[in-house]
N, C-alpha and C positions, 0 to 999 in steps of 0.2 A: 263612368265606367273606365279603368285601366284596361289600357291596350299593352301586350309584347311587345317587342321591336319588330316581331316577322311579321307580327299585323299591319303595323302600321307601313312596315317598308311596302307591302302586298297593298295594302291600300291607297298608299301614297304614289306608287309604280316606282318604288325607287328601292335601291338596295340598301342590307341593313349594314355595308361598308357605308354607304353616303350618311347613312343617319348616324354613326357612331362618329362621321367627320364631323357632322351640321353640329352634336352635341359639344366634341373637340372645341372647334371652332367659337362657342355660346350661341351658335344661333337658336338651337333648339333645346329643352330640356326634357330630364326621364327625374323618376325618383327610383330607388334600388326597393323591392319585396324582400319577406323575410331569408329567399332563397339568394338574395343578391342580384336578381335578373332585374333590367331595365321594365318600366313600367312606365308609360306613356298616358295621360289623360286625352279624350278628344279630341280636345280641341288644338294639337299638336297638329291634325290633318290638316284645317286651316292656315297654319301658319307656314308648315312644309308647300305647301299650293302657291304663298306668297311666294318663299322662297326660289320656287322652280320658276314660276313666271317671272319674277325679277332676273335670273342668269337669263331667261329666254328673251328680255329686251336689251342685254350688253351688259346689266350691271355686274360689278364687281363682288365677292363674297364680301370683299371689305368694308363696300359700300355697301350691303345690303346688311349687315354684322352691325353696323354704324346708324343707321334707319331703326331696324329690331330692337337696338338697344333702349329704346324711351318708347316701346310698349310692353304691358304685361309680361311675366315671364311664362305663370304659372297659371292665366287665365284668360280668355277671347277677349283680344279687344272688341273693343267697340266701335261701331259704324263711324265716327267721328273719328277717331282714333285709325283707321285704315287708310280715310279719304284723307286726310294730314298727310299720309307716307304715302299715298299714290301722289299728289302733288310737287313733294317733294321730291318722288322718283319722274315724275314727268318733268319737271324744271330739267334735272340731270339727265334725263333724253335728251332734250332740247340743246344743252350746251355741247351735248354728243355729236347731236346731228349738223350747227353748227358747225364744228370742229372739221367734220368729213365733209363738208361743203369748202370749208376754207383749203383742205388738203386737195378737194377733188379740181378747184381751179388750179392752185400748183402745178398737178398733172400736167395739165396743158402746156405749159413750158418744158416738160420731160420730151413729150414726143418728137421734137427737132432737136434733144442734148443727145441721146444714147448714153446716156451716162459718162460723158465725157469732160465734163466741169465739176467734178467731185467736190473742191472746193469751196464751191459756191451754191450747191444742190441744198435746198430746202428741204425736200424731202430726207435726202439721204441723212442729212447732217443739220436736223433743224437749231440747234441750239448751241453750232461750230463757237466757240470760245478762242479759237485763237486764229481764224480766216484773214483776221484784218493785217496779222502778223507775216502769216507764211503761209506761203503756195503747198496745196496736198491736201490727200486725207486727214483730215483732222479727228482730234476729242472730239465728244459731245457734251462733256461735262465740264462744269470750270474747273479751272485750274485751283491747285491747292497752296 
């Protein structure tokens, strides 16, 4: 059964600006009825669900655009085919979480700087390209 776009936005709790982006984007597809309006299959609900609960664990649309892309376009995956992309998406939690633990020991060297070492700040300036050079705010990017 084809669904509108108001349906599914209503069903999905999402607006039909977000689903006209999710289509923008490829994460999600419609097919056009003979009047031109967007036409949604079902099983659309399922995949828009992945999509919301993926931005609600940090992913990226990119990464989640990236994941989407090597299942179904036009049809539910299948149970195999889900648990593949939650694994995947839990690995890339994992190296998240990682990440903000390696950032959240840094911290602890902040609280006696005030920000007074710019130069040499981790945080501020993790990937300073030219610190070794000269004293100050630095790039973050390398040099060209």
């Amino acid at each position: 059964m084809d669904m509108s776009v108001g349906e599914v936005a209503k069903r999905a709790g999402v607006t039909v600006a977000t689903l006209h982006f999710y289509e923008e984007k490829g994460l999600i597809y419609s097919t056009r009825n003979q009047a031109n309006q967007r036409r949604y299959d079902r099983q659309i609900l399922r995949r828009i669900a992945v999509i919301k609960a993926a931005q609600n664990v940090g992913l990226t649309l990119q990464e989640i655009s990236d994941e989407l892309g090597h299942l179904p376009k036009h049809k539910a995956p299948k149970k195999k085919e889900w648990e593949e992309l939650a694994q995947d998406w839990h690995q890339k939690l994992e190296e998240k979480i990682q990440s903000l633990r390696a950032l959240q020991t840094q911290l602890g060297s902040c609280i006696q700087c005030g920000c007074l070492s710019l130069d040499s700040c981790a945080l501020y300036n993790p990937d300073d390209s030219r610190g070794i050079k000269q004293a100050g705010a630095k790039l973050s990017h390398p040099e060209s």
